[in-house]
DRENDO-1510 file (C-alpha; in Angstrom, 1 decimal, always signed):
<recs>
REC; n; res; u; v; w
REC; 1; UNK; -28.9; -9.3; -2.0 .
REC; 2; UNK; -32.1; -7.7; -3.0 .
REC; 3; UNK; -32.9; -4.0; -3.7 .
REC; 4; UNK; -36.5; -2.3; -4.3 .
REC; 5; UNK; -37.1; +1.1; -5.2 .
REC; 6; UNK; -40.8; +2.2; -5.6 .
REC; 7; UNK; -42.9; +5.7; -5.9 .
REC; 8; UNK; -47.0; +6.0; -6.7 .
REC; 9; UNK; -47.8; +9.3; -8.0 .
REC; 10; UNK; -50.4; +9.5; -5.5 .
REC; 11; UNK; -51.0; +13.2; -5.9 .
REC; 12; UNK; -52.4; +12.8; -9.7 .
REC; 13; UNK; -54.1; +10.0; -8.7 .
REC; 14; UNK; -57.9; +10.0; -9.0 .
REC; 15; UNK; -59.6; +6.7; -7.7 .
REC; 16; UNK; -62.5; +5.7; -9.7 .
REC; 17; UNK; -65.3; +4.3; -7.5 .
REC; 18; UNK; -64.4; +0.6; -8.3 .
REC; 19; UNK; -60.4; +1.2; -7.8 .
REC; 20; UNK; -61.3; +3.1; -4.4 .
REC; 21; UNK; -63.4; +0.2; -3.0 .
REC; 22; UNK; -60.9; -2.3; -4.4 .
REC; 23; UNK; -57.7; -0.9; -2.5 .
REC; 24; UNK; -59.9; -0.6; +1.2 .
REC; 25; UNK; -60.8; -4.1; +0.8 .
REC; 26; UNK; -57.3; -5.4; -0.3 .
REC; 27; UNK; -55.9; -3.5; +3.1 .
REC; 28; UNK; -56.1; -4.4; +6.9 .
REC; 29; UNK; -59.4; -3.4; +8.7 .
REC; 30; UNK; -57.3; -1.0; +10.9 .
REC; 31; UNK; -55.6; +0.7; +8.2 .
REC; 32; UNK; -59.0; +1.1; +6.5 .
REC; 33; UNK; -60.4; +2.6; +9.2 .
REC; 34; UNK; -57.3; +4.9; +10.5 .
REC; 35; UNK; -57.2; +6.2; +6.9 .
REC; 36; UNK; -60.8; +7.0; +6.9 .
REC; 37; UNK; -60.8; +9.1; +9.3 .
REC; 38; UNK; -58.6; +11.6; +7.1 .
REC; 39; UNK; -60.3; +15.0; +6.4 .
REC; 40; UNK; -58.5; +15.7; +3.0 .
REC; 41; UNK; -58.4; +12.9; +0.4 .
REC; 42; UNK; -55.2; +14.0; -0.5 .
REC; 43; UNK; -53.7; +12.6; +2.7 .
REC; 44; UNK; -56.4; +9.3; +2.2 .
REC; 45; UNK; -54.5; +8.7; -1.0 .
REC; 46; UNK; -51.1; +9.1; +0.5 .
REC; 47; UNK; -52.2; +7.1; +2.8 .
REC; 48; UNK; -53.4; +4.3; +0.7 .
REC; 49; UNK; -51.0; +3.8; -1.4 .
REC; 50; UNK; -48.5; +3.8; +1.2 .
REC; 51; UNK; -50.2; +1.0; +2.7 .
REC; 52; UNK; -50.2; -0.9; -0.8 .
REC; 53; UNK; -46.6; -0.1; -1.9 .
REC; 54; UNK; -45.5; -2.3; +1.6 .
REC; 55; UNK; -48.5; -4.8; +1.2 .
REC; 56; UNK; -46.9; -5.6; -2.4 .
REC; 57; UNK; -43.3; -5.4; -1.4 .
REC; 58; UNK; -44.1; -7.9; +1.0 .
REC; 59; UNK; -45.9; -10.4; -1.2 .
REC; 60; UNK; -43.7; -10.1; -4.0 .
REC; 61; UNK; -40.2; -10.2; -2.5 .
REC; 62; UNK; -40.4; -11.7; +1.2 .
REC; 63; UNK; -42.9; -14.1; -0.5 .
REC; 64; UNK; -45.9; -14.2; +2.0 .
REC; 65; UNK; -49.1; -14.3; +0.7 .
REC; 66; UNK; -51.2; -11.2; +0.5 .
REC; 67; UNK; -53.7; -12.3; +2.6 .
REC; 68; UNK; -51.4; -13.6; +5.8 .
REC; 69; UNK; -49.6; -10.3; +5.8 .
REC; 70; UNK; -49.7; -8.7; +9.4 .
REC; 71; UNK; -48.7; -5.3; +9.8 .
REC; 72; UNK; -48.3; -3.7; +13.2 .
REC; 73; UNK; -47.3; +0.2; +13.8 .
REC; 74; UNK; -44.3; +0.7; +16.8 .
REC; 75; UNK; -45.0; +3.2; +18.9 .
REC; 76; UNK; -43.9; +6.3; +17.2 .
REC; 77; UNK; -46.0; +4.6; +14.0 .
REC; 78; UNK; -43.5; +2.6; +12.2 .
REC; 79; UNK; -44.9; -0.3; +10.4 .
REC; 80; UNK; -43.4; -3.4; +10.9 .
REC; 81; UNK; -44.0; -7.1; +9.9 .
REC; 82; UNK; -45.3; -9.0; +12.5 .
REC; 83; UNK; -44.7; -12.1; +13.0 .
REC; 84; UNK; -42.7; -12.8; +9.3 .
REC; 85; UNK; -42.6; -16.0; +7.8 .
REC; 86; UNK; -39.3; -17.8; +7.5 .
REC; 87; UNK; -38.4; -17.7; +4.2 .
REC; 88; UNK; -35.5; -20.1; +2.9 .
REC; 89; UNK; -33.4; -19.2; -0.3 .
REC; 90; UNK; -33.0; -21.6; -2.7 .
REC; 91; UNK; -29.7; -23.2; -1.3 .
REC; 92; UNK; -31.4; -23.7; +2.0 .
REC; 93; UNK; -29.9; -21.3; +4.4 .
REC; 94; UNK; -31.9; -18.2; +5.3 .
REC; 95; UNK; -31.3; -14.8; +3.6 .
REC; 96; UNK; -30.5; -11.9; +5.0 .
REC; 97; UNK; -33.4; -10.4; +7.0 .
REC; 98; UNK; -35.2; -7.2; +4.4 .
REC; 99; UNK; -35.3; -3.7; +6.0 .
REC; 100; UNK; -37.7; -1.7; +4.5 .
REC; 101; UNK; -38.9; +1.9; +5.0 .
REC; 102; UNK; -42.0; +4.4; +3.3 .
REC; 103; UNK; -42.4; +8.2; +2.9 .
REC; 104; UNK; -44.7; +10.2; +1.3 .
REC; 105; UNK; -44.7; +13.9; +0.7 .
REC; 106; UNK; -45.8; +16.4; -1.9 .
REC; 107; UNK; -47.0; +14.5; -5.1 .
REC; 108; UNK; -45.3; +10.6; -4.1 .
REC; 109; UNK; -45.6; +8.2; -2.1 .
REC; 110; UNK; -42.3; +6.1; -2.1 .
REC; 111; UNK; -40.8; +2.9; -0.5 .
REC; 112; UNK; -37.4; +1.5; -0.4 .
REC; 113; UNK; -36.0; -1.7; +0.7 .
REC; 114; UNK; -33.0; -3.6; +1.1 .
REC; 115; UNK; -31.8; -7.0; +2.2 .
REC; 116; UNK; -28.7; -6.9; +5.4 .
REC; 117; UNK; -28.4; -3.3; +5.9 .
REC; 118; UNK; -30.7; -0.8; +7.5 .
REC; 119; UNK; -33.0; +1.6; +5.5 .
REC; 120; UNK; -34.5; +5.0; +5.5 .
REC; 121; UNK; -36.5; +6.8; +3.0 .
REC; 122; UNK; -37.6; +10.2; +2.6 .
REC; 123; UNK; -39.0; +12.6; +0.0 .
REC; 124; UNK; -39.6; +16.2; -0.4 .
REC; 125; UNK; -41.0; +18.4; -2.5 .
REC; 126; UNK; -39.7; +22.1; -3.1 .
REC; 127; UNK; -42.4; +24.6; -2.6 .
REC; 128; UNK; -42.2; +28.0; -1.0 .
REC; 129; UNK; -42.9; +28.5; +2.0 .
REC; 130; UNK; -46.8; +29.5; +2.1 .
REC; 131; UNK; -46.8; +32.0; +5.4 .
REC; 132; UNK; -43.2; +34.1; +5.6 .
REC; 133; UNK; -40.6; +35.3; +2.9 .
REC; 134; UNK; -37.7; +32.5; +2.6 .
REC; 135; UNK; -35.6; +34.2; +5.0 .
REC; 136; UNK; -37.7; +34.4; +7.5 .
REC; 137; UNK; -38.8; +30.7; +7.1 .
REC; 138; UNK; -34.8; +30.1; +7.2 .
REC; 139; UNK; -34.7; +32.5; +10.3 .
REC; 140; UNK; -37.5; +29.7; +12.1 .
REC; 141; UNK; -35.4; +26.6; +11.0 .
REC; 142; UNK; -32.0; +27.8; +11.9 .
REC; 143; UNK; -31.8; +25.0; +14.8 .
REC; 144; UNK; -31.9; +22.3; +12.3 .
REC; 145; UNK; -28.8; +22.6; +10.0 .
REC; 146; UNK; -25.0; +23.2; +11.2 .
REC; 147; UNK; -22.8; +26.3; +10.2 .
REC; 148; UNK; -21.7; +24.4; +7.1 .
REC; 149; UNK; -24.8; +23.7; +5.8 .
REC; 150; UNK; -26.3; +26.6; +6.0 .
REC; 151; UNK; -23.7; +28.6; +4.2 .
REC; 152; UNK; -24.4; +25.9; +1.2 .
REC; 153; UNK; -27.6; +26.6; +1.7 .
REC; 154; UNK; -27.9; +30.3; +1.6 .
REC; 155; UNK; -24.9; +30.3; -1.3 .
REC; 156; UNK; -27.4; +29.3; -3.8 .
REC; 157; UNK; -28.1; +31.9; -6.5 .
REC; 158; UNK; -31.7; +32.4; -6.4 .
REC; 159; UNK; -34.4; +31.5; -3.9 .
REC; 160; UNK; -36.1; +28.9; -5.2 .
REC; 161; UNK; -32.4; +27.2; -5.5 .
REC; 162; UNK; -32.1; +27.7; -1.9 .
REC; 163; UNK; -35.3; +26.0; -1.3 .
REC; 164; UNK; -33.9; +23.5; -3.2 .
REC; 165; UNK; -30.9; +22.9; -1.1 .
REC; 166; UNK; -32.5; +23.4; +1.9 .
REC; 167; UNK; -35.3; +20.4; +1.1 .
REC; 168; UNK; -32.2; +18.0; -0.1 .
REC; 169; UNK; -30.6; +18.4; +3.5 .
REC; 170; UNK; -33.9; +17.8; +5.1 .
REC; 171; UNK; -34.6; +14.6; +3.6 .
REC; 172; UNK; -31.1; +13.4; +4.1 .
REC; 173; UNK; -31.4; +14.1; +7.7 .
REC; 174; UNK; -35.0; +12.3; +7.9 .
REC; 175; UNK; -33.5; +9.6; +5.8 .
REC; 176; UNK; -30.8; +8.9; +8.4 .
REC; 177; UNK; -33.5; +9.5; +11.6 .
REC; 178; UNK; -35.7; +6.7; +10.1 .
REC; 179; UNK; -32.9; +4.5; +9.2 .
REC; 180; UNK; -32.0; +4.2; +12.5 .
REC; 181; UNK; -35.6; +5.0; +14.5 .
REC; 182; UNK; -34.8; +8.0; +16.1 .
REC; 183; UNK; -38.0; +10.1; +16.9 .
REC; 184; UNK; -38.0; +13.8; +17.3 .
REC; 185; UNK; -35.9; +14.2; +20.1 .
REC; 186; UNK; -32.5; +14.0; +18.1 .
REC; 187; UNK; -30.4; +16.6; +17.9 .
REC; 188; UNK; -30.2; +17.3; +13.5 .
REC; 189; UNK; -26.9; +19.1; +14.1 .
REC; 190; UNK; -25.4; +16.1; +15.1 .
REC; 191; UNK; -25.7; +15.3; +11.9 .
REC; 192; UNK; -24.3; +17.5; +9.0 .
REC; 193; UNK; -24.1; +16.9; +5.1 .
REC; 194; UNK; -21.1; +17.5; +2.5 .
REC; 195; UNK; -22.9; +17.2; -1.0 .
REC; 196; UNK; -21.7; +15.9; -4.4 .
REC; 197; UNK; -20.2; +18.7; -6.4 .
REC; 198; UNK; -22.3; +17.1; -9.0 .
REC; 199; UNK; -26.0; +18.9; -9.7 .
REC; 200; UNK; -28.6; +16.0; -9.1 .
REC; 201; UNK; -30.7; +14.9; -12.2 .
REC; 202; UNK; -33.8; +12.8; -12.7 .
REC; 203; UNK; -32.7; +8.7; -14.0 .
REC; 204; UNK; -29.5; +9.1; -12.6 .
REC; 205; UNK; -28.9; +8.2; -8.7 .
REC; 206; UNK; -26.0; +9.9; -6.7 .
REC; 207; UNK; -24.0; +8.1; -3.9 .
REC; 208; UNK; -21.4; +10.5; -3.4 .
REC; 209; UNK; -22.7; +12.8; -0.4 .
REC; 210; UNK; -21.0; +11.8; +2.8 .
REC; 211; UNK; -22.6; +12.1; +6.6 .
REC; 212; UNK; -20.5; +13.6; +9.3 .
REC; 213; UNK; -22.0; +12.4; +12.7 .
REC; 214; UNK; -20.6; +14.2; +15.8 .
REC; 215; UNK; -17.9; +15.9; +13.9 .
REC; 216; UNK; -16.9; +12.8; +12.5 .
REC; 217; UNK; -16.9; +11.2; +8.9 .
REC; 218; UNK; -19.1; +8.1; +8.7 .
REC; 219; UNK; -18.1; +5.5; +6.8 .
REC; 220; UNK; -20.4; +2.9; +7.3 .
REC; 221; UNK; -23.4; +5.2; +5.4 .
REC; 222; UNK; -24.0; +5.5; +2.2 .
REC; 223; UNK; -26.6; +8.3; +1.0 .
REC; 224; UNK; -28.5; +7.7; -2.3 .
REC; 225; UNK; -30.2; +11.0; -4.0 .
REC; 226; UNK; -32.6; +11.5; -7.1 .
REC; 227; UNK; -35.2; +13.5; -8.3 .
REC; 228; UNK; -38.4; +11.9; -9.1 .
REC; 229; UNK; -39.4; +15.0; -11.2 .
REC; 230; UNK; -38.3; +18.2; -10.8 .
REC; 231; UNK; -39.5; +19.1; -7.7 .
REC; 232; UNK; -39.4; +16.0; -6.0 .
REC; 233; UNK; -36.1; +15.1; -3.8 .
REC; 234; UNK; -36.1; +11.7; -2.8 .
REC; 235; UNK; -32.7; +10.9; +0.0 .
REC; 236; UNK; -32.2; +6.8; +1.1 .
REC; 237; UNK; -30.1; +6.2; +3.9 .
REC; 238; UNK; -28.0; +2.6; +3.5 .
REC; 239; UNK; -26.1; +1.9; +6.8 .
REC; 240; UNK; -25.1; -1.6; +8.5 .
REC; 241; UNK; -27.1; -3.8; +10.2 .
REC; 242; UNK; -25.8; -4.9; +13.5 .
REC; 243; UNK; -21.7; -4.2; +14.2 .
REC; 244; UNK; -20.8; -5.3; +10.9 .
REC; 245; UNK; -18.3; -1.9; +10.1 .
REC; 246; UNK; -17.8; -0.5; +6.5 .
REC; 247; UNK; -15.7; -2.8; +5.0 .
REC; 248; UNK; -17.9; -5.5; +5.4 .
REC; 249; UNK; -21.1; -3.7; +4.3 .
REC; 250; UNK; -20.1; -1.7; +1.3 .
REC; 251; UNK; -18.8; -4.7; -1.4 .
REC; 252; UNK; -22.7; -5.8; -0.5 .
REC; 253; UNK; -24.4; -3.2; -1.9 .
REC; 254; UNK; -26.3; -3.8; -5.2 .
REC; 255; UNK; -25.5; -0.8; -8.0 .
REC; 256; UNK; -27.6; +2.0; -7.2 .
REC; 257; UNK; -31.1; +1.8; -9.1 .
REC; 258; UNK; -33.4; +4.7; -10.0 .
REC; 259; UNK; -37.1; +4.5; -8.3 .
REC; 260; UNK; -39.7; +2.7; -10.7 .
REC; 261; UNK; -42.8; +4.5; -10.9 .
REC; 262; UNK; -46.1; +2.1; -10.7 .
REC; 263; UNK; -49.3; +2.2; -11.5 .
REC; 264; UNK; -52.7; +1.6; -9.1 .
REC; 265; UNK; -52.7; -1.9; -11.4 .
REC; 266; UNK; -49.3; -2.5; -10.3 .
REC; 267; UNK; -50.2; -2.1; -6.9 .
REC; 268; UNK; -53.1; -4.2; -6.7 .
REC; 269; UNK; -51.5; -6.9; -9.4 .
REC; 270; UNK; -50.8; -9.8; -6.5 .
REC; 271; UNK; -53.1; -8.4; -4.0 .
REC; 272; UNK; -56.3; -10.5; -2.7 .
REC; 273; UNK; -59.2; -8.9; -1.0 .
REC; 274; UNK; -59.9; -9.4; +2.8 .
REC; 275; UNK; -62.7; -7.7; +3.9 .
REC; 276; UNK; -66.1; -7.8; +2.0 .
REC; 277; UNK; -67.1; -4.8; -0.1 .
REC; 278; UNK; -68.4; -1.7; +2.6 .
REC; 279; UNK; -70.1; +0.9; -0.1 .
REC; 280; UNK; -69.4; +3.6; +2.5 .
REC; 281; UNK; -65.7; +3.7; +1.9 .
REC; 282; UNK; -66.3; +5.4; -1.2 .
REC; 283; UNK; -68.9; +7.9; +0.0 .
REC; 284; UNK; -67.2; +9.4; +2.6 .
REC; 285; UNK; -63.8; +9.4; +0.2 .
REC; 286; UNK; -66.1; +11.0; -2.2 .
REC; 287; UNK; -67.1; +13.9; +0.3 .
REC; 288; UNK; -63.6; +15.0; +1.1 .
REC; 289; UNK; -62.4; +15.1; -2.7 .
REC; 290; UNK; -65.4; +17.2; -4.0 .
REC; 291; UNK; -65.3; +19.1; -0.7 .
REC; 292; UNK; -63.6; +23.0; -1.2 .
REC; 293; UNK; -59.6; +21.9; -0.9 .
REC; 294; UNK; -57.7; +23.9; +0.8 .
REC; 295; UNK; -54.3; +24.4; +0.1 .
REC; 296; UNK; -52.4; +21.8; +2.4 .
REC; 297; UNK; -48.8; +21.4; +2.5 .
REC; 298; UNK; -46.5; +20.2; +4.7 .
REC; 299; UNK; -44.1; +23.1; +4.0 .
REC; 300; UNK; -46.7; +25.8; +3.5 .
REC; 301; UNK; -46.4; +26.3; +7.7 .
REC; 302; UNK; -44.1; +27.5; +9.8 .
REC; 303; UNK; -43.2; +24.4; +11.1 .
REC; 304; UNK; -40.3; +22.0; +10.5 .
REC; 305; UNK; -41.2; +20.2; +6.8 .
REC; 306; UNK; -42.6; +16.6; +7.5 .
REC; 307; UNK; -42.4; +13.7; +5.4 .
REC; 308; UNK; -44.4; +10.4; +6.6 .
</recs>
């Protein structure tokens, strides 16, 4: 069984001209064009690397050359393998079918993946909320967390401690919704969180936070936590694929492994250009980074906190 755990700092991440036009010619036209059309370069490099965490996970673990990699988007924007190869272990029989899943948020871009069980990643990073006081941004969100969870939540010491909790929840919840592709219309307190007693720390990976879905405790889901940095909460949701029920699934699981953090190189190390070098890639990339940034955050709004 096979386990991948990757993040890009993406957010300290300045392209040099050659790297720039390198990574748009080693991704799909599409995807070159849809991330063009970005305003800020903050979300083009998201973006990007997003694109070249899966294109490498692909061609390094599911063993498909870089350039016959097909990615499609569902339609809520999923990416998905089209089309994959059939790839045969070395006994012969065929492994167990790789679920993957990418977020990106804050200062990372992130991908996890697993073989047999379903996967969802998400990230967040603790900021305070740029247009209301914390209560009040508390006061919009209320409709998102159960009872329970907000009385962890508000029993935090200090604000940016209840930040804190209130970002772990979140990504747990978005980890689970991905996991499973749900889109926006499912009901978060369905789902409600009982954390570790244990304080989460960067290099070590938590699996003791249990899901409760309907009022009931679910077994069959495992919740892995970490903190890329400190401000970066990173949840991945590990459930069963198909009927198989807990007892099957949990004995499969790999140990728990901490995310490894790659450079551009690493990204690009297997990959193999498809497109010919277009100039203009890095010219318009060039207008958006030296353009005036404005301060652009997911959780700077009053609206719910979005990973991608």
């Amino acid at each position: 069984m096979g386990s991948v755990r990757w993040a890009f700092r993406c957010g300290s991440w300045t392209p040099s001209r050659s790297e720039w036009l390198l990574a748009n010619r080693c991704i799909q036209r599409e995807e070159r064009e849809r991330i063009g059309q970005f305003v800020f370069a903050k979300d083009a490099k998201s973006a990007m690397a997003g694109r070249l965490l899966l294109r490498r996970f692909v061609c390094e673990r599911m063993r498909i050359p870089w350039s016959e990699i097909r990615l499609d988007r569902s339609p809520r924007g999923k990416p998905y393998l089209a089309s994959p190869l059939k790839v045969s272990s070395d006994s012969g029989a065929e492994p167990p079918a790789w679920s993957f899943n990418l977020s990106h948020q804050g200062d990372y871009a992130v991908l996890a993946a697993e073989q047999g069980v379903q996967v969802g990643v998400d990230i967040m990073k603790n900021t305070m909320p740029g247009t209301s006081s914390v209560p009040e941004f508390f006061r919009i969100m209320t409709r998102q967390f159960t009872a329970y969870e907000w009385s962890v939540i508000q029993s935090a010491s200090s604000e940016h401690l209840q930040l804190a909790a209130f970002y772990r929840h979140w990504a747990l919840k978005e980890s689970f919704i991905k996991a499973i592709g749900t889109g926006l219309g499912f009901n978060l307190q369905r789902v409600e969180f009982h954390l570790a007693s244990e304080p989460l720390t960067q290099k070590h990976v938590q699996r003791q936070t249990k899901m409760h879905l309907d009022e009931e405790e679910e077994e069959d889901w495992i919740f892995e936590e970490s903190l890329l940095d400190a401000d970066h909460h990173v949840a991945v949701a590990l459930g069963p694929a198909g009927k198989a029920g807990s007892a099957a699934f949990r004995p499969s699981l790999p140990p728990a492994t901490s995310f490894t953090l790659l450079s551009f190189s690493d990204l690009t190390a297997s990959a193999s250009p498809l497109t010919e070098e277009d100039s203009a890639c890095w010219d318009s990339f060039k207008m958006k980074a030296e353009a005036p940034q404005r301060q652009r955050d997911t959780h700077t709004s009053e609206q719910p906190p979005v990973s991608r």
